[in-house]
C-alpha positions in Angstrom: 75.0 94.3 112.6 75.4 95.6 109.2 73.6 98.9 109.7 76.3 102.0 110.8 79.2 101.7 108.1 79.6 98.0 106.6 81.9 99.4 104.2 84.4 101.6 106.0 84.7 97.8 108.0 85.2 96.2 104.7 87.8 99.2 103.8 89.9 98.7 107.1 90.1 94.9 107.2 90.9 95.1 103.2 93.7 97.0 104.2 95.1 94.6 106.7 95.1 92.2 104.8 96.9 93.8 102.4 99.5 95.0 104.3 99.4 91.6 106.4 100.5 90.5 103.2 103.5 92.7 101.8 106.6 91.4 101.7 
């Protein structure tokens, strides 16, 4: 499953959580 673009994936779902995050 890992074989088009792992890390834009691993990007985006760093992102939610980030902003899942904020304040």
């Amino acid at each position: 499953l890992l074989t088009t673009a792992p890390s834009r994936a691993v990007v985006v779902v760093r992102v939610v959580v980030v902003v899942g995050n904020a304040p």
